[in-house]
C-alpha positions as CSV (number, residue, x, y, z in Angstrom):
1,X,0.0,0.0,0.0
2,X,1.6,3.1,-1.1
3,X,1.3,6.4,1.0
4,X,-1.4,8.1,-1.2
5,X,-3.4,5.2,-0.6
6,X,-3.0,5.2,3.4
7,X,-3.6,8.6,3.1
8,X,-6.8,8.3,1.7
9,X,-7.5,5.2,4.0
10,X,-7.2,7.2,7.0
11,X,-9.6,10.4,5.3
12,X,-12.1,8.2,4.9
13,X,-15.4,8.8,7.3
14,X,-16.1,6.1,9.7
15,X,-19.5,4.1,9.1
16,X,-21.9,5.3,12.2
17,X,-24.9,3.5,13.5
18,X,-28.1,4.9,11.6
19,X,-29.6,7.7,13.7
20,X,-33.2,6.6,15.6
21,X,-34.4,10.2,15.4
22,X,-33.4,10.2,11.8
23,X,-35.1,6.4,10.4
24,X,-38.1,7.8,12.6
25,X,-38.6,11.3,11.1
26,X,-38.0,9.3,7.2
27,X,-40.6,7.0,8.5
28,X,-43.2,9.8,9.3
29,X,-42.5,11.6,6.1
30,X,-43.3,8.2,4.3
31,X,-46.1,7.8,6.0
32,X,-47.4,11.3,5.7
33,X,-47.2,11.4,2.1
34,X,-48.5,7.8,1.4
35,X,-51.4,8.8,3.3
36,X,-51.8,12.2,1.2
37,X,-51.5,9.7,-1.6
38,X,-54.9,8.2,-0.8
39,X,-56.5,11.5,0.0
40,X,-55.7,12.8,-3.9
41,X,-57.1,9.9,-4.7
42,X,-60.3,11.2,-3.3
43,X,-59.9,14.8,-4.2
44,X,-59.9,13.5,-7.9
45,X,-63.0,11.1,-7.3
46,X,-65.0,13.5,-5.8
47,X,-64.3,16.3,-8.8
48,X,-64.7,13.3,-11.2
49,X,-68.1,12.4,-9.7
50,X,-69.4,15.8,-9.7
51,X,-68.2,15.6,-13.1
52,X,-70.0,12.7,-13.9
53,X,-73.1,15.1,-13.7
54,X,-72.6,17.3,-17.0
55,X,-74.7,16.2,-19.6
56,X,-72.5,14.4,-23.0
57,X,-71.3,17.5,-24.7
58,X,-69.5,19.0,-20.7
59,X,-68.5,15.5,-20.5
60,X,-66.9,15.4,-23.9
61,X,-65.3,19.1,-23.2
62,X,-64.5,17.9,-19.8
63,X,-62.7,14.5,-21.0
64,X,-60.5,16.8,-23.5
65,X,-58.4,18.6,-20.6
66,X,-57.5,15.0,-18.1
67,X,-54.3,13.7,-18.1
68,X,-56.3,10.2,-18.1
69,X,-58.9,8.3,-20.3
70,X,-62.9,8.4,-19.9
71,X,-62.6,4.6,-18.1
72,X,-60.8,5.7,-15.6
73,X,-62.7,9.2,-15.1
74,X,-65.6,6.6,-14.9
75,X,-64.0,4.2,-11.7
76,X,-63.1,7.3,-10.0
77,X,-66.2,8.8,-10.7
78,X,-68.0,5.5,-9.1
79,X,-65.4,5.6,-6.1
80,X,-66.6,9.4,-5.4
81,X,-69.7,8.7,-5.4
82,X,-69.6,5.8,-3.0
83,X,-70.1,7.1,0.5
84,X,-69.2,3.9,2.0
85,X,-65.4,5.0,1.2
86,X,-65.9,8.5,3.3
87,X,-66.3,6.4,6.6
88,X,-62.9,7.4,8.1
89,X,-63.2,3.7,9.4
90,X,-62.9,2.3,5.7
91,X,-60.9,5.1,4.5
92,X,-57.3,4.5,7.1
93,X,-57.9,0.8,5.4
94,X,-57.6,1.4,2.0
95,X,-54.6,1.3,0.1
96,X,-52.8,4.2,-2.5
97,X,-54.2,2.6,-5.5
98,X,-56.8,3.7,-8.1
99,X,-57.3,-0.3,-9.5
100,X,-57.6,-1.5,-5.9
101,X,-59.8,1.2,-4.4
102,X,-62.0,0.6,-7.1
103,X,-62.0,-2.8,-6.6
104,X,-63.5,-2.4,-2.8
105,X,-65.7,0.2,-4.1
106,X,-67.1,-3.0,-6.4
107,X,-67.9,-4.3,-3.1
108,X,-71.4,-4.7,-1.6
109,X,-72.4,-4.4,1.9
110,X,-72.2,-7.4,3.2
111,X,-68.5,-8.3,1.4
112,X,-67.2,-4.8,2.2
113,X,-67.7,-5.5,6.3
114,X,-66.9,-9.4,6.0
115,X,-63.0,-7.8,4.4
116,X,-62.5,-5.4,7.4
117,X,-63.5,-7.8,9.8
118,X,-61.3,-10.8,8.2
119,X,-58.8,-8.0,8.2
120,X,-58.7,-8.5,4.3
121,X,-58.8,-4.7,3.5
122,X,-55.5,-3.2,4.8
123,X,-53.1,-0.3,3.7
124,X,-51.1,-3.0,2.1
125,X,-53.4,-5.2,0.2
126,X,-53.2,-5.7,-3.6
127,X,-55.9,-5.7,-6.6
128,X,-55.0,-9.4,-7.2
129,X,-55.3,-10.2,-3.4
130,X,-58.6,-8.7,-3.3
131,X,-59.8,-10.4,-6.2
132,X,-58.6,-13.8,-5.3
133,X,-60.6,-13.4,-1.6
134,X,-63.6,-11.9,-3.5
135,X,-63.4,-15.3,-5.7
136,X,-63.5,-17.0,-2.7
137,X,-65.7,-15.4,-0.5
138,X,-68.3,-16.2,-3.5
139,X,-68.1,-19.7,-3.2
140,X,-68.4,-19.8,0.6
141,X,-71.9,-21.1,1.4
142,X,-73.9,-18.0,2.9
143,X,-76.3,-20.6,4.8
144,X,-80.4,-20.6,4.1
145,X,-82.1,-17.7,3.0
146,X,-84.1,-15.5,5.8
147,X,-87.5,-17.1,5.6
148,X,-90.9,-15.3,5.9
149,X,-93.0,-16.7,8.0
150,X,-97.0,-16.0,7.3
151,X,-100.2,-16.8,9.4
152,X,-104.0,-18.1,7.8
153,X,-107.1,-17.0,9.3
154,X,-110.0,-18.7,7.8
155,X,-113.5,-19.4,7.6
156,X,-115.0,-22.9,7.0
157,X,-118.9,-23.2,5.7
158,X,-120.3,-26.7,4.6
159,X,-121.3,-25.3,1.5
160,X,-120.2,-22.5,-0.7
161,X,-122.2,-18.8,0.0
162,X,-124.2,-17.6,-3.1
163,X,-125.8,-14.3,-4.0
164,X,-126.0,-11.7,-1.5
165,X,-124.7,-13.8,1.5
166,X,-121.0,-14.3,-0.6
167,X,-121.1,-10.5,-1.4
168,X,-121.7,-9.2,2.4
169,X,-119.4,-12.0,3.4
170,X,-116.4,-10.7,1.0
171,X,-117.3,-6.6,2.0
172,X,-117.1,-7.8,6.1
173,X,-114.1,-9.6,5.4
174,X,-112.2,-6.4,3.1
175,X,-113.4,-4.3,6.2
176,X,-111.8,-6.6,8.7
177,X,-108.8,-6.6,6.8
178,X,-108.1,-3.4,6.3
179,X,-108.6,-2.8,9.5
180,X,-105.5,-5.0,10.8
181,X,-103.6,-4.7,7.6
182,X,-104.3,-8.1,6.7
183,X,-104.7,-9.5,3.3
184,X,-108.4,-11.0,2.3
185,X,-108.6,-13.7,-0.3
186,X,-111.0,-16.1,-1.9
187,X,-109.3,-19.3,-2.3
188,X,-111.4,-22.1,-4.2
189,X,-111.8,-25.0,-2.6
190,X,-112.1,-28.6,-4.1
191,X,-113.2,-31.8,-2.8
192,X,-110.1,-32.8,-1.3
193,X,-109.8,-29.4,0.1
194,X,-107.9,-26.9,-0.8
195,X,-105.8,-27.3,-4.3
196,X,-102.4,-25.7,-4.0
197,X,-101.9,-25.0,-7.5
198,X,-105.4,-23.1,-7.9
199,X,-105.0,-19.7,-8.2
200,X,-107.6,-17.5,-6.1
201,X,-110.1,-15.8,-8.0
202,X,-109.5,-12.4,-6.9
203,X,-107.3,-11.1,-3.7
204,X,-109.7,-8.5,-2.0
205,X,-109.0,-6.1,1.3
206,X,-105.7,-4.8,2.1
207,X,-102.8,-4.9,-0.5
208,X,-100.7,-5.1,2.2
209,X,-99.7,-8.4,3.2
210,X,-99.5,-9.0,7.1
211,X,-96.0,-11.2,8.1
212,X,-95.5,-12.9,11.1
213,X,-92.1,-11.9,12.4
């Protein structure tokens, strides 16, 4: 080693541990900005879905000064409109991504709380991820269908009402119904009782039909 390289040797700064104070304050600024990321995300949406309001030709002018084509003025407009994404509870989950956002904004209800509370939705979940779970979730069995339960009233004679006596029996029976919202109707009945597949003659009373929950 000749002396102009010892000399430079011995110049050279020694390697110090990385500052705390200084990977914390680059960690904040990260974090700060890739949170702002999501929020223009929003400030665009919302423009975009106030934009989505001008009839074809403001549209058409409107489309002519982006920086970005009408199909993705269109998801942003969707995601804007969506006020499910303004809950401040959805909107620290969602990641700084147009494709993904829009992606959860596809969403309903129901598979929108079932990814927050699987912890599915997250700062740092991808498109692909989400469409993979959403794949899934689809073919997970949802169980039986709420079932609506209803109650019959009826009247039994030994022989069918004609004339006046069916008439007075069908205007006490619309009164009685509408007056505990039920639903009134004349269902034929055949010797072996009542035929399922029959249709009733005419629904009289109430339209509006009384469930038992």
């Amino acid at each position: 080693m000749n002396s102009t390289t010892k000399s430079t040797v011995a110049n050279r700064p020694a390697r110090t541990k990385p500052d705390d104070d200084l990977i914390i304050t680059l960690g904040n600024r990260i974090n700060q900005h890739w949170t702002k990321a999501v929020q223009s995300i929003f400030e665009v949406a919302s423009a975009c879905a106030e934009g989505n309001k001008l009839d074809s030709a403001g549209k058409k002018r409107l489309f002519s000064l982006l920086p970005f084509s009408p199909a993705t003025f269109s998801k942003l407009a969707s995601i804007g409109a969506d006020n499910r994404l303004d809950d401040k509870s959805i909107r620290q989950l969602l990641p700084p991504s147009l494709s993904t956002i829009y992606e959860v904004q596809q969403l309903n209800d129901q598979q929108l709380q079932a990814a927050v509370a699987q912890g599915v939705l997250n700062p740092k979940v991808t498109r692909a991820e989400l469409q993979k779970w959403g794949r899934r979730d689809a073919k997970t069995p949802k169980g039986k269908p709420t079932e609506v339960n209803f109650i019959f009233y009826g009247l039994v004679s030994d022989g069918p009402l004609v004339g006046e006596g069916h008439k007075a029996l069908m205007e006490g029976l619309t009164a009685l119904a509408d007056e505990f919202g039920l639903q009134a109707v004349h269902v034929p009945l055949g010797t072996k009782g009542v035929r399922p597949n029959a249709p009733a003659e005419r629904t009289v009373g109430s339209s509006r039909p009384h469930f038992d929950r």
